[in-house]
Each structure stands twice: as C-alpha cells, then as structure tokens.
C-alpha positions as MATLAB code, in Angstrom:
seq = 'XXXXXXXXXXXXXXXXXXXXXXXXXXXXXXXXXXXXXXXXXXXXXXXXXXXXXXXXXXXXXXXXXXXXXXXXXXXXXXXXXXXXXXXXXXXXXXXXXXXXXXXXXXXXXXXXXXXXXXXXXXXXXXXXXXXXXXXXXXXXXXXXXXXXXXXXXXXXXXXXXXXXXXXXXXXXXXXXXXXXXXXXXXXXXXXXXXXXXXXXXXXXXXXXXXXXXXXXXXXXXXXXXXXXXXXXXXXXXXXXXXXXXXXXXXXXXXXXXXXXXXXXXXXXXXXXXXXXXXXXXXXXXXXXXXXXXXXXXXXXXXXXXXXXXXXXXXXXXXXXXXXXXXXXXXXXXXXXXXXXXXXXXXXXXXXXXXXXXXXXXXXXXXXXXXXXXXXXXXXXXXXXXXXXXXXXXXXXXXXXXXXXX';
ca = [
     125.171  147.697  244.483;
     124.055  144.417  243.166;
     120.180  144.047  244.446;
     118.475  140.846  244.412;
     114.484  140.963  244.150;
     111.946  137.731  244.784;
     108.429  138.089  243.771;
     105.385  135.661  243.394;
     103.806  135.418  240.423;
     100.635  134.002  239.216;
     100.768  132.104  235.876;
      97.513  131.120  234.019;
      96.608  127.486  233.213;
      97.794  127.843  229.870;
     101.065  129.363  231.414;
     101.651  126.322  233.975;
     100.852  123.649  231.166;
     103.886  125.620  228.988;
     105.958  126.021  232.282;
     105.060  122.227  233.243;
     107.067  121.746  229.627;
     109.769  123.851  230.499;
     110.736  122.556  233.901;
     110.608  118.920  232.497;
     112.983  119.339  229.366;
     115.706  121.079  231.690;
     115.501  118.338  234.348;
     115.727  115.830  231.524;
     118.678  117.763  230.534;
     120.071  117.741  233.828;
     119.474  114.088  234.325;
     120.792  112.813  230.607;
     123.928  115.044  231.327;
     124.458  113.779  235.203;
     124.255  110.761  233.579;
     126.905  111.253  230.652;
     129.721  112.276  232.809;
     129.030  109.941  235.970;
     128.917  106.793  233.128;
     132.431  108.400  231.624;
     134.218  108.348  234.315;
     133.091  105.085  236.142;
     133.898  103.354  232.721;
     136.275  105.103  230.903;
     137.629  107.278  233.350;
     137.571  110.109  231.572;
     136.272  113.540  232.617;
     133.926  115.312  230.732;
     133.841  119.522  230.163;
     130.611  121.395  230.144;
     131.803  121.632  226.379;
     131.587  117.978  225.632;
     128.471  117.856  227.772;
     126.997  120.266  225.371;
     127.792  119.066  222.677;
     125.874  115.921  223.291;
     122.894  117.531  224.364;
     123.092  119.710  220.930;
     123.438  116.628  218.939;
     120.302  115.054  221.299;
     117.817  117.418  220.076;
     118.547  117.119  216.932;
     116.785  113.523  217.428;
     113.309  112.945  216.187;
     112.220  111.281  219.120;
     113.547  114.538  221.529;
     111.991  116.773  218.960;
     110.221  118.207  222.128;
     113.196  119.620  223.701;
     113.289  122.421  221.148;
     109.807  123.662  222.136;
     112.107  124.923  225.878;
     114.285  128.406  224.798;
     117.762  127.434  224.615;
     119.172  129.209  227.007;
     117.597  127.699  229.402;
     119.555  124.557  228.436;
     122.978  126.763  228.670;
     122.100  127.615  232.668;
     120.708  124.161  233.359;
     124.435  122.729  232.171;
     126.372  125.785  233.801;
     124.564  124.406  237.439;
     126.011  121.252  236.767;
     129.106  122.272  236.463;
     129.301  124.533  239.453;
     127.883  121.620  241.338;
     130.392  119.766  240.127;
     132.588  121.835  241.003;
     131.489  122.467  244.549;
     131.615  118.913  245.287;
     135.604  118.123  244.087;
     136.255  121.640  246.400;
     134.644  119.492  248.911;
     131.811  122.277  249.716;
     128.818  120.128  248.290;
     127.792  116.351  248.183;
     128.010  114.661  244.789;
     125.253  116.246  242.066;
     121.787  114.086  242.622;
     119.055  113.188  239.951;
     115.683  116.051  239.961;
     112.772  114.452  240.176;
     109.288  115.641  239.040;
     107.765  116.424  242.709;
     110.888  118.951  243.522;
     111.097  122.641  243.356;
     111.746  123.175  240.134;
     113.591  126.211  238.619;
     114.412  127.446  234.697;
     116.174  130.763  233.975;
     115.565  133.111  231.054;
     117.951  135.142  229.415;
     117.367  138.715  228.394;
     119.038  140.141  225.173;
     119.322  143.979  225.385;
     120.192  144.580  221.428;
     116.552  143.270  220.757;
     114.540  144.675  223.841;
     113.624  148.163  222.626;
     113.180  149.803  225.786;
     114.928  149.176  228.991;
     111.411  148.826  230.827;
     109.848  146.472  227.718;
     109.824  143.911  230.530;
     107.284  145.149  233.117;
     103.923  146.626  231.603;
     101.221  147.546  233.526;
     102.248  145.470  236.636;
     102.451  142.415  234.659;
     106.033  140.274  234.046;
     106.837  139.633  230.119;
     109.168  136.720  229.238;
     110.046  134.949  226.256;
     107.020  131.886  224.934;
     104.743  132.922  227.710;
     103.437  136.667  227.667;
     102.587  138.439  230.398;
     102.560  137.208  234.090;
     100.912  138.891  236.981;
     103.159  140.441  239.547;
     102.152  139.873  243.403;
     103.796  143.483  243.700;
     104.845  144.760  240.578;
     105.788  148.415  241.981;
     108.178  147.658  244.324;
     110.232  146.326  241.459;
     112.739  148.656  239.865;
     112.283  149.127  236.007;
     116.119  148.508  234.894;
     115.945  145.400  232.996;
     118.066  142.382  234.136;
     120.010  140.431  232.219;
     118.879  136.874  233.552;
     115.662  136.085  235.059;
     114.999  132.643  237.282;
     111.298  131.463  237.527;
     110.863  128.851  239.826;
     108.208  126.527  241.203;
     108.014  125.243  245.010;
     107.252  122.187  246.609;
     104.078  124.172  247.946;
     102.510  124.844  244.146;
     103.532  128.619  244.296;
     105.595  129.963  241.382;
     108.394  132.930  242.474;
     110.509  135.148  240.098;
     113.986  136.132  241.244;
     116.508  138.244  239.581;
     119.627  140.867  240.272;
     119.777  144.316  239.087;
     122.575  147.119  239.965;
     120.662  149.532  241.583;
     122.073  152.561  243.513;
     120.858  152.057  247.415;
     120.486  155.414  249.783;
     122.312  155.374  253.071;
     120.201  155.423  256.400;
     120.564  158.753  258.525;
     123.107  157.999  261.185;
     122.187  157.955  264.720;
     125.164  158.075  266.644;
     124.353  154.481  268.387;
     126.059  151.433  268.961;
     124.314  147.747  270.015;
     125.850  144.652  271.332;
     123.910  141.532  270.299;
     123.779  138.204  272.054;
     121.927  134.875  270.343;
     119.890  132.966  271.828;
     117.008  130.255  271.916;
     114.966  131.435  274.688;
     114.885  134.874  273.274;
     116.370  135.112  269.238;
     118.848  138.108  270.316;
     119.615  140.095  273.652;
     120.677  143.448  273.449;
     123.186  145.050  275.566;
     120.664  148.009  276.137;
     118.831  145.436  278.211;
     115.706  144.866  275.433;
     114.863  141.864  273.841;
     113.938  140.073  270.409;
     111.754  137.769  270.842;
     112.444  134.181  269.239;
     108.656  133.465  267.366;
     109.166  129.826  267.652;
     107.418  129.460  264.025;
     107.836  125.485  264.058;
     106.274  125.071  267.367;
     103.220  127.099  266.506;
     102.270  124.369  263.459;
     104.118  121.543  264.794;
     100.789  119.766  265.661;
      98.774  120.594  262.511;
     101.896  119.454  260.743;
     102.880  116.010  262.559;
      98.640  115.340  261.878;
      99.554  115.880  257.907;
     102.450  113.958  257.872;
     100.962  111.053  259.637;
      98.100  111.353  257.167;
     100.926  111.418  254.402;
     102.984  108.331  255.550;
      99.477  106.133  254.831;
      99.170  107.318  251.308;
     100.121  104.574  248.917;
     103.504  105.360  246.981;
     102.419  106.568  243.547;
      98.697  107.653  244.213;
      97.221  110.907  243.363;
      96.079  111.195  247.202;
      99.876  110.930  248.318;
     100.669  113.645  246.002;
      97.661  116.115  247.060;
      98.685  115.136  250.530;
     102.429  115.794  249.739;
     101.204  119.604  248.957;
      99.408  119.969  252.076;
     102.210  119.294  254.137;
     104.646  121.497  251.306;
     102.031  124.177  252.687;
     102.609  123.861  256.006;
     106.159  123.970  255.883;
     105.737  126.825  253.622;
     104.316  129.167  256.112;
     106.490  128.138  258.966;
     109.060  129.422  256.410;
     107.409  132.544  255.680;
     106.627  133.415  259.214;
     110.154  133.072  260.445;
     111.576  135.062  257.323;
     109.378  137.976  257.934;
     110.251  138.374  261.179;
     114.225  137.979  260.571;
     113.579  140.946  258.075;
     111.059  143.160  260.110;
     114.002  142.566  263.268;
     116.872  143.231  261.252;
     115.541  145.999  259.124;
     114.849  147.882  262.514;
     118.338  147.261  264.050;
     120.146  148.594  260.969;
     118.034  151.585  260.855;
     118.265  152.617  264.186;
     122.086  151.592  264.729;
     125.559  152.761  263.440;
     127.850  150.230  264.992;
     126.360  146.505  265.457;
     128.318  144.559  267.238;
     127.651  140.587  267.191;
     129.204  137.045  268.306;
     130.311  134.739  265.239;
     128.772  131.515  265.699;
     129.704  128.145  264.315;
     125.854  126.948  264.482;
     126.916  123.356  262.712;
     128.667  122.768  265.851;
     125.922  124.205  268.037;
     123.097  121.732  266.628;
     125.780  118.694  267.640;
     123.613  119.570  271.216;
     120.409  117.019  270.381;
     118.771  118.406  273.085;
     119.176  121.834  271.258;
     119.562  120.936  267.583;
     115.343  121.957  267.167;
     115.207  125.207  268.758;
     118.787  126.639  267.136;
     117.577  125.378  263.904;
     113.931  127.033  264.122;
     115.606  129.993  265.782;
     117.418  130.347  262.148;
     120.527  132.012  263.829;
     122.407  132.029  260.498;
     120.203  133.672  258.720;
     119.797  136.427  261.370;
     123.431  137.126  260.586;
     123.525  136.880  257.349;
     120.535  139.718  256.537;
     122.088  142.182  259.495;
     125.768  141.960  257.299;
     124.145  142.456  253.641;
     121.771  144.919  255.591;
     124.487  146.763  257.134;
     126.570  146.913  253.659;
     123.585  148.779  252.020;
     122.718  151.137  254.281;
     126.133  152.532  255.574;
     126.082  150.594  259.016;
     129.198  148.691  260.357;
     128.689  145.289  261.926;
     131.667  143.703  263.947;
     132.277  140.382  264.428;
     133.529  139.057  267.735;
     135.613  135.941  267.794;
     133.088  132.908  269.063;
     135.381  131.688  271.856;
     135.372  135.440  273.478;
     134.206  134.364  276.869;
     131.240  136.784  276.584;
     129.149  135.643  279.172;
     131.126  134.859  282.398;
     132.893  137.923  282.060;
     131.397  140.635  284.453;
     130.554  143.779  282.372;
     131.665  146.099  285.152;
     134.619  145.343  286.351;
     136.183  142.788  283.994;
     136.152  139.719  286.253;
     136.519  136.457  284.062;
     134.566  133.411  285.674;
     136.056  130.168  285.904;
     133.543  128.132  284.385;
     129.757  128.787  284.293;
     126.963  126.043  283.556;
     124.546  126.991  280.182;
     121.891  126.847  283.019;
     122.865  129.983  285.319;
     120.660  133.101  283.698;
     121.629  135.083  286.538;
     125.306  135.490  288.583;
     126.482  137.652  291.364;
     130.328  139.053  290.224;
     132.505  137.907  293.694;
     134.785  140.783  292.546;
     132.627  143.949  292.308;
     129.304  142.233  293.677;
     127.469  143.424  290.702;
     124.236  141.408  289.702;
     123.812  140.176  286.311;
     121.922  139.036  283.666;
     123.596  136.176  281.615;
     122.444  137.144  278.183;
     122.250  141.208  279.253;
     126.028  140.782  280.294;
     126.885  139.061  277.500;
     125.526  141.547  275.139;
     127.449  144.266  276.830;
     130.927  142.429  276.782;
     130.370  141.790  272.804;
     129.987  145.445  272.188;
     132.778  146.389  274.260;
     134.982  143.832  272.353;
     133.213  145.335  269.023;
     134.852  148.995  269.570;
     137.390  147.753  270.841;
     138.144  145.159  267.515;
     137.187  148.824  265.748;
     139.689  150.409  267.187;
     139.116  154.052  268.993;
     140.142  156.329  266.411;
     137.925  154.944  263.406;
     135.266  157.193  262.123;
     132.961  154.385  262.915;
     133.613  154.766  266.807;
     134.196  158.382  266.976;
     130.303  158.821  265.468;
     128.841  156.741  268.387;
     127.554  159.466  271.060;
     129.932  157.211  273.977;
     128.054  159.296  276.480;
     124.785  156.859  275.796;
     126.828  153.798  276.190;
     128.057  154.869  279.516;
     123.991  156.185  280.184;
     122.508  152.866  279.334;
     121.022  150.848  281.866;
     123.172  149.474  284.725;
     122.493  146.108  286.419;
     121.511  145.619  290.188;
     124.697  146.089  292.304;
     126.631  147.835  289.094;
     127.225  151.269  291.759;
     129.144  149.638  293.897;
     131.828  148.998  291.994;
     133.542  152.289  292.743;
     132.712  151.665  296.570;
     134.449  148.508  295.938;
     137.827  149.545  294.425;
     137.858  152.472  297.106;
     137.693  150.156  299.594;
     140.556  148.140  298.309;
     142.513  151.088  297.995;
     141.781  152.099  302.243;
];
C-alpha cells in the first residue's frame, strides 16, 4: 500500500537561513506565475498551459537581476508550477476557490525530488537518524526509526505558522493485517460524547478548543493591539500560531489513539455518513462539531480499516437511526435533538438516544453487508445478541405474547 509518513525535523541556523531562501524563491515563483496567467486572460483572454508558464519562469532566471532564483534546486520550481495548475484546476471543477497570492508569514512548503540512478544505495537518505537532502546535509529526525528505509521518490519539507519545520513523504510499503476478532461495532457521532457505541461504551469528545480557549482569546486580544508591520505583531502572531498548534495536536492524537483501538479490536465497523457542512449551518452547534473534528474521525477509521483488513460500512445519513427502537423496530414520528432518553410505546423498552442509535446503525451495517459475506459470517452473532440490553428490553417477548392472547 501507499504509506504516508510526517515527521518533525530540526534544521540548524545555517539550515533555516538556506530554507528561508528556498521557501521565498518558490513563492516568488508562485506569485510571478499567478500573476502571468490571471493578467492573460483578463487582457488578452487567452489561457495559459503550465508549459507556457514555464517557459517564462525559465527565461526569468536567466535574468541578472533574478540571478538568485538559481541558488533554489529546480525541481522545486517544477512542483511549485504543477500546484498551480492543480489549483487551477480544482477551481474551474468548481472544488476550490480561485488560486490566492502566498505571503511571507504563511506555512510555507518546497518539495525535493529524489533521483534513484544517482543515489547509490536505497537507504543513502537516512544515516544515523539524521534526514539528507539535496543543498542542505543532514537534518535531525524527531523519530528517525519509525521511518522505513525505502527511499521515496519526492520529499515535501514544510514550515508552519507555529515556527516548526515537518517532513512528509509516501513510500509503498507492505502493511500486516490485524488478527481478527470476530466483533462487530455500531458507531454513533456526537458532540456531547465524540462517538457512542452500540455496546453501550463511550468515546469521550476532549473538547481541545475549550481547554485553551481562554489562554488563546488573552493572545489574540494582545495580538489585535500590535501595530501592522512591527516585529512585536509578528512574535505575537507566533504565540498565538502556538496555541492553535497544540489544540491541533491534542485533538489529532486522540482521533489516532481512538481510532487505532477500534480498528484493532473490531472486524466489522459500522458508522453513519455525515454531511458535517450542513451540520455546522446549526450556529448554535457550528463550535462544538467543528472542535469535535467529526470528519476526520471518519476519515482515519476508513484508511485505518483499508490497512489492516477491517471493513467499515457506511449507513445512509437520513437512516432514521435514533427514533427507531432497537428492539422491536418501532419508527418514532418525530423526536426533538433534546430527548437523550425515550420510552418505545410499542414494546415499552427504555432507551438511550445515542446507545439506540448506535445499535440501529450496526444492524443497518450487516444488513447493507449482506448475510452471506465473509465479512458477516466472521462476526461471532452470538455476542451481538449477548451485548447489553436496555431497561425494559425483556419485555418485548411478554409484549408480542400478549398481543398474540
């Protein structure tokens, strides 16, 4: 499978002078070139190729007052054009907004390309835990030995808003399937609690925004009195880049750590597919869904499940998931976001909202599956029926007898 790998790195002063170079020409290419085919069109209306766009830039540095953009590896200048032109192209499919100017105080990002006829050895790039790329040596690694030694064939080094500097690449790398354990979960989102599992546990939402939001509402009023310009609005800038930074950081490890579990420990993972830009429409709930980073919990179970040899279902967002009872298959006619808890008037069973909900999505999961697939017929079905049953859940029997008298 194709692996992608992230790693911080720590560049010496002489390195983040060089790399200070680096990022500079290739947003002055990006600029010059946004430039070019924005004036073309407007006045000529005529549409420009990443060829022609190129060309120009070739010609540029050939210039003896851009004699500095040859000091940048060229290749660098190849990827920098290539982004333009997929954002180009994401904007006339209508998937992206119309390509902006970089400016010096953005993440900033340069890619390197590896040549394999003139590498030597497959591992020349990692010695001794350190990074080597081309015009800067050797970088240190935060972890160099979780890294595999295959070499890649492109290499992104990239600076954030925060000061930190990150390496990034893609290998093919063969990935070992998790054991199976014959289980099956039904997941239901939430903001109160990040998921709800049909087994009746819990994953708790760490709120990572509201646990800095005073510390970072003090740095940002701090940061709005800076004068535009100043070297105090840009040291302030970074404090508040920090701050964001480990809200970040926080939420993403605990995505992985709850994910990572869920895969390992489950065959069949059955979840709700949410349209989340419609769900932050709510202003009342646009914060929490957006710090809950619902997406994102959804995106790392599917790549997750793909590696490891877990199948994740997707139930169709409008199933009515949680005013459907669980035991007997009543449908509600409506139900208010704030009921937690209902009584079904068909079977009398008690229920949890989110618990119930869970337990409908994996029932819709299997069934979406289908009951002959290897991926249901692995699930011990005796557990499912074993798991724990709500308040009032036994009488449903007594219930349907009674109908029957």
């Amino acid at each position: 499978m194709i692996r992608a790998y992230r790693q911080r790195i720590y560049p010496t002063k002489a390195q983040e002078s060089l790399l200070a170079g680096f990022f500079g020409s290739v947003r002055f290419v990006w600029n010059v070139a946004l430039e070019m085919i924005s004036r073309a069109y407007s006045e000529r209306g005529e549409r420009m190729t990443y060829v022609d766009v190129s060309k120009q830039i070739t010609i540029l540095k050939q210039a003896p007052e851009f004699a500095w953009l040859k000091d940048t590896p060229a290749d660098a200048y190849i990827q920098k054009l290539r982004d333009l032109d997929r954002a180009f192209s994401n904007f006339f499919a209508k998937r992206a907004k119309y390509p902006r100017f970089r400016k010096r105080g953005q993440s900033q990002s340069i890619r390197f390309i590896f040549d394999h006829r003139h590498t030597g050895k497959v591992s020349a790039w990692l010695k001794d835990g350190e990074m080597v790329l081309p015009k800067l040596g050797r970088m240190k690694l935060r972890d160099a030995q979780d890294l595999p030694t295959a070499m890649p064939k492109m290499v992104t080094l990239s600076r954030d808003s925060a000061g930190r500097y990150f390496v990034s690449f893609t290998v093919e790398q063969e990935i070992a399937y998790k054991s199976k354990s014959g289980q099956a979960i039904g997941i239901d989102m939430g903001v109160s609690y990040l998921a709800t599992l049909s087994d009746g546990s819990r994953i708790e939402n760490p709120r990572a925004l509201d646990q800095l939001d005073a510390q970072l509402r003090v740095q940002q009023r701090r940061l709005s009195r800076k004068q535009k310009g100043s070297n105090r609005r840009q040291k302030q800038r970074q404090r508040v880049a920090k701050i964001h930074a480990r809200i970040r950081d926080s939420r993403q490890d605990h995505l992985h750590k709850a994910t990572t579990q869920l895969v390992e420990s489950q065959d069949v993972i059955c979840v709700e597919s949410l349209h989340v830009k419609g769900m932050v429409r709510n202003r009342r709930l646009a914060r929490s869904i957006h710090d809950a980073s619902m997406s994102e919990f959804l995106r790392l179970l599917d790549y997750k499940a793909g590696w490891y040899g877990k199948t994740m279902v997707k139930v169709d967002q409008w199933f009515p998931s949680s005013k459907t009872c669980s035991c007997c298959g009543h449908r509600m006619e409506s139900m208010a976001l704030g009921i937690r808890e209902w009584d079904c008037p068909e079977c009398g069973a008690h229920h949890d909202r989110d618990v119930n909900a869970a337990r409908n999505i994996l029932g819709q999961g299997l069934k979406q599956l289908g009951a002959g697939s290897p991926e249901v017929t692995r699930v011990e079905m005796g557990a499912l029926a074993s798991r724990p049953k709500p308040a009032g859940e036994t009488a449903v029997n007594e219930a349907r007898i009674a109908k029957r008298m």
